[in-house]
C-alpha atoms as an extended CHARMM CRD file, in Angstrom:
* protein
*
       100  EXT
         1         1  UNK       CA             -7.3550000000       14.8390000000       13.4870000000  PROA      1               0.0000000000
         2         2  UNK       CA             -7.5150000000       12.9370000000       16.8220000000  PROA      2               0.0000000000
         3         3  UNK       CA             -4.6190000000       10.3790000000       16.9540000000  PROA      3               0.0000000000
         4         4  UNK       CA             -7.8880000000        7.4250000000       17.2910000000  PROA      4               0.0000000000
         5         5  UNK       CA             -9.0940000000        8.6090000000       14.0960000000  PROA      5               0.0000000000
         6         6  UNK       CA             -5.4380000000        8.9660000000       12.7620000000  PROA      6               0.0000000000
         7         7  UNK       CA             -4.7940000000        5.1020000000       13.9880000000  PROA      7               0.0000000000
         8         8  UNK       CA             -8.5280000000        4.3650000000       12.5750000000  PROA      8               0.0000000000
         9         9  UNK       CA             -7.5790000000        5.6620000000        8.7420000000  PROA      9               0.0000000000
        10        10  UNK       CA             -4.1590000000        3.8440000000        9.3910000000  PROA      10              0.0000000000
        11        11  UNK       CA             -5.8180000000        0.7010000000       10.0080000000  PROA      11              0.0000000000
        12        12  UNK       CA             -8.1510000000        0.9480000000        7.1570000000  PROA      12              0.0000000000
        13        13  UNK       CA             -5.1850000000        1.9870000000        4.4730000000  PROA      13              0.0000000000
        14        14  UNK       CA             -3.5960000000       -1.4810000000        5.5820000000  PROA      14              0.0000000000
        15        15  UNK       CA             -6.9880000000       -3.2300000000        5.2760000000  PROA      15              0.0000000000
        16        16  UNK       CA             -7.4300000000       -2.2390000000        1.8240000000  PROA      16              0.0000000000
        17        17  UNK       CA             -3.5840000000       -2.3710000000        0.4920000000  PROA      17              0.0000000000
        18        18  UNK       CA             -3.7410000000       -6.1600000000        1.8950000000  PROA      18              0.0000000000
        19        19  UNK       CA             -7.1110000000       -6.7800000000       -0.1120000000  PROA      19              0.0000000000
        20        20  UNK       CA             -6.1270000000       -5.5040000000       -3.0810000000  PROA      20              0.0000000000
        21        21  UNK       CA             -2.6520000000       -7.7120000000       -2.7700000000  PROA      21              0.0000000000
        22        22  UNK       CA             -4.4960000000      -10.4400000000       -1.6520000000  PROA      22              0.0000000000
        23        23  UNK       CA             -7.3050000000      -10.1480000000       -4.6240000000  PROA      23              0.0000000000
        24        24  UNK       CA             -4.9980000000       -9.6180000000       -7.2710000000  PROA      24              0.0000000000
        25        25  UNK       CA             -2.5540000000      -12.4480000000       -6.1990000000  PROA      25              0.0000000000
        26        26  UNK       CA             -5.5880000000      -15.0120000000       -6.2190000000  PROA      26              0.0000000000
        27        27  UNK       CA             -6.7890000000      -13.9550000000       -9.3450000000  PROA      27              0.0000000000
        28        28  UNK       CA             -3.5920000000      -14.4680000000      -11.0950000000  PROA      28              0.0000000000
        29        29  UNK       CA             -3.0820000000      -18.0660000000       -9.1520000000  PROA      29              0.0000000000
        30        30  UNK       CA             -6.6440000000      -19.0540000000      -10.2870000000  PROA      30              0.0000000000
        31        31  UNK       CA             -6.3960000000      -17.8810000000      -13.9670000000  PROA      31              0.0000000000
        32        32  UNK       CA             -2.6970000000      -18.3620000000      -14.7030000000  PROA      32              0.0000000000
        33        33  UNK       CA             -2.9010000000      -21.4700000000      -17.2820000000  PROA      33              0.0000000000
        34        34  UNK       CA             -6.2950000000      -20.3740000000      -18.9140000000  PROA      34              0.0000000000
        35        35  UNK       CA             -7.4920000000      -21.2690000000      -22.0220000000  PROA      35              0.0000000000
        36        36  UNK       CA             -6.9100000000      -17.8600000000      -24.1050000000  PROA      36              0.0000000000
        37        37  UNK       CA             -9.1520000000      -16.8730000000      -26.8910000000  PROA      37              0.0000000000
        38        38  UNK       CA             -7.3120000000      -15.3320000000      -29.0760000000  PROA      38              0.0000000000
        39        39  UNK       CA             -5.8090000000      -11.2200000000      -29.1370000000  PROA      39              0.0000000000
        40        40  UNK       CA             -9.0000000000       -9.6120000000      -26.9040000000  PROA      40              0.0000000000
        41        41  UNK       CA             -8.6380000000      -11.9120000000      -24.3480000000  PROA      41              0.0000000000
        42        42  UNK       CA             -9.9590000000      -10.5660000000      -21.3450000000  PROA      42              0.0000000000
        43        43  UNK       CA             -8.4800000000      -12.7910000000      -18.7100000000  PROA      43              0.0000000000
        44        44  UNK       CA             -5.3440000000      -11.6670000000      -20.3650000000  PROA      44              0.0000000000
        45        45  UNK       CA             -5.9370000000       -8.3780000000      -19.8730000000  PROA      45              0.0000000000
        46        46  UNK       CA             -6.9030000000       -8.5280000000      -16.4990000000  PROA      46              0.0000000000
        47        47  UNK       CA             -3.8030000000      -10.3230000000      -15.9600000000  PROA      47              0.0000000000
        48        48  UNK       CA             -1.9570000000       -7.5900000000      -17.0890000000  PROA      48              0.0000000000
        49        49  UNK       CA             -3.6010000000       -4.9330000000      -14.9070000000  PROA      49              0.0000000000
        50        50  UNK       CA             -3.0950000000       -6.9800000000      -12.2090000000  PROA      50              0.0000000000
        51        51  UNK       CA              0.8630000000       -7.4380000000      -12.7240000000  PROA      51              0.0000000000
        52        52  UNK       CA              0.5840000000       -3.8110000000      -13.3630000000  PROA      52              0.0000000000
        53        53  UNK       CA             -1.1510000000       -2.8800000000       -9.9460000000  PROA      53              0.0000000000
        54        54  UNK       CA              1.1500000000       -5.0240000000       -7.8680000000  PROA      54              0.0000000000
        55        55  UNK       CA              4.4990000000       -3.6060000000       -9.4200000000  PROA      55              0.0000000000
        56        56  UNK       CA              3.2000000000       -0.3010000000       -8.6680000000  PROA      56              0.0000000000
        57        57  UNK       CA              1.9770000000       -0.7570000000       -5.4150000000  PROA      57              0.0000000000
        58        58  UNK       CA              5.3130000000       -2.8050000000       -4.5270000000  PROA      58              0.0000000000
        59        59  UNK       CA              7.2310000000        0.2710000000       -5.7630000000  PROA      59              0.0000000000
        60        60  UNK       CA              5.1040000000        2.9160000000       -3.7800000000  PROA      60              0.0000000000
        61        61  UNK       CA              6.0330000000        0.8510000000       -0.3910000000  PROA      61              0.0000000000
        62        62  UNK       CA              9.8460000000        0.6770000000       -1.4680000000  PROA      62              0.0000000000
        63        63  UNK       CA              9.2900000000        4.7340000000       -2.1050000000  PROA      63              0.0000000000
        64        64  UNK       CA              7.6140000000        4.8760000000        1.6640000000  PROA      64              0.0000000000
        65        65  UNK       CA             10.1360000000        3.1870000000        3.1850000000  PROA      65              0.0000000000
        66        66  UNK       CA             12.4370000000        5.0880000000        1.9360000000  PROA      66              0.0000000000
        67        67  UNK       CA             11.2570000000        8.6270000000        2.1320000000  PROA      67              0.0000000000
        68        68  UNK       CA             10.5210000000        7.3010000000        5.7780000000  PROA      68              0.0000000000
        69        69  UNK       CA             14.0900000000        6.4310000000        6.4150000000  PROA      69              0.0000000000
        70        70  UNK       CA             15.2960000000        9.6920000000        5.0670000000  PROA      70              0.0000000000
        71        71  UNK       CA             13.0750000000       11.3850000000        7.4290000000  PROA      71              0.0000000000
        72        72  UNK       CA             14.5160000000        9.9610000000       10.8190000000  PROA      72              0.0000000000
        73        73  UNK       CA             18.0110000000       10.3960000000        9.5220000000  PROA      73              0.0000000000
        74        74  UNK       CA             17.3410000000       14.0280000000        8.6270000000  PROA      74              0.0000000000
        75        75  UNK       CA             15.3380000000       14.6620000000       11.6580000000  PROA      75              0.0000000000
        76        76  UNK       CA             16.8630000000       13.0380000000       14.7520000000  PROA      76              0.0000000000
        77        77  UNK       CA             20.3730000000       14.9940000000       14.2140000000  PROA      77              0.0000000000
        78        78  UNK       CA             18.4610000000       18.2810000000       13.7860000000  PROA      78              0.0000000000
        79        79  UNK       CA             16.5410000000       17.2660000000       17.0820000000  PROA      79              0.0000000000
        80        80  UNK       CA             19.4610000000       16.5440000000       18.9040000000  PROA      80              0.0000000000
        81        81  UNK       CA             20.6980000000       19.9720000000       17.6160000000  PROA      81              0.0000000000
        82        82  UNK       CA             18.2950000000       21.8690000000       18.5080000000  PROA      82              0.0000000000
        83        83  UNK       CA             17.4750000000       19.9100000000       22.0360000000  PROA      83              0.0000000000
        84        84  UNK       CA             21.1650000000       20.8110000000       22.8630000000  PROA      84              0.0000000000
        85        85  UNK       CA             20.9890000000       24.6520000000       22.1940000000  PROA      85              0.0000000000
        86        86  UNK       CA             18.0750000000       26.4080000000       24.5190000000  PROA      86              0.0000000000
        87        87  UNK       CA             16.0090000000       28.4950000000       22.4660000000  PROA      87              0.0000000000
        88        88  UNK       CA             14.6110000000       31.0690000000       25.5840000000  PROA      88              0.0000000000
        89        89  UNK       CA             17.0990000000       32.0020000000       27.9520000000  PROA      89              0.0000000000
        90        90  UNK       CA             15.2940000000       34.3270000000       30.3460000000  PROA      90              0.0000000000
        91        91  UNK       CA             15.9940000000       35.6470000000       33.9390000000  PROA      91              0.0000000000
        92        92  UNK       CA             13.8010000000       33.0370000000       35.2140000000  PROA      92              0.0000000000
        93        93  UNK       CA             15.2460000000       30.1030000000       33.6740000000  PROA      93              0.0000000000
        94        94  UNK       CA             18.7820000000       31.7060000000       34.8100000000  PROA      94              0.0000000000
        95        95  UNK       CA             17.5660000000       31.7060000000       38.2060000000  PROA      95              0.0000000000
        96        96  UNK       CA             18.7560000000       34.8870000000       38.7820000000  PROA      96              0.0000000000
        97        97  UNK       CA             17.0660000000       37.7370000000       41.5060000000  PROA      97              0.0000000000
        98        98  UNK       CA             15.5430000000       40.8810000000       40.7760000000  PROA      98              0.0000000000
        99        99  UNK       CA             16.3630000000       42.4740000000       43.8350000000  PROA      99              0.0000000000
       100       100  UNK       CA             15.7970000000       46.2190000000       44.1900000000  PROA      100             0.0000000000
């Protein structure tokens, strides 16, 4: 993928994460002291899906952030690692003359 498509499917994920957060959080302001109808109440249930949807959604970004952390502090030591030791040592890059 190009990285404008990459940044365009980045931009979207945040677009819809922010609706859904935004929805759901309005939804349960608007309809939090409702009149309930008994055991199958529907704004109840709702209510519940919503509660549901945030805590996971609030969980997956706590996993994201993490995994992301773990990722730079495994990766920038092995770069440094490996940036340090040079993988092709040839003639060339030794500078050294063929001279017959």
């Amino acid at each position: 993928m190009s990285k404008r498509r990459n940044k365009a499917v980045s931009w979207l994920m945040i677009a819809v994460f922010s609706l859904v957060i935004f929805c759901s959080s309005a939804f349960i302001i608007t309809h939090a002291e409702h009149d309930c109808d008994g055991e199958d109440c529907s704004i109840c249930m709702e209510l519940a899906k919503l509660h549901k949807t945030l805590h996971e959604l609030g969980t997956a970004v706590a996993g994201a952030i993490i995994l992301t952390l773990m990722t730079c502090i495994i990766a920038i030591p092995c770069k440094m690692t490996a940036s340090s030791h040079s993988a092709h040592t040839t003639l060339i890059s030794l500078k050294v003359e063929l001279l017959d």
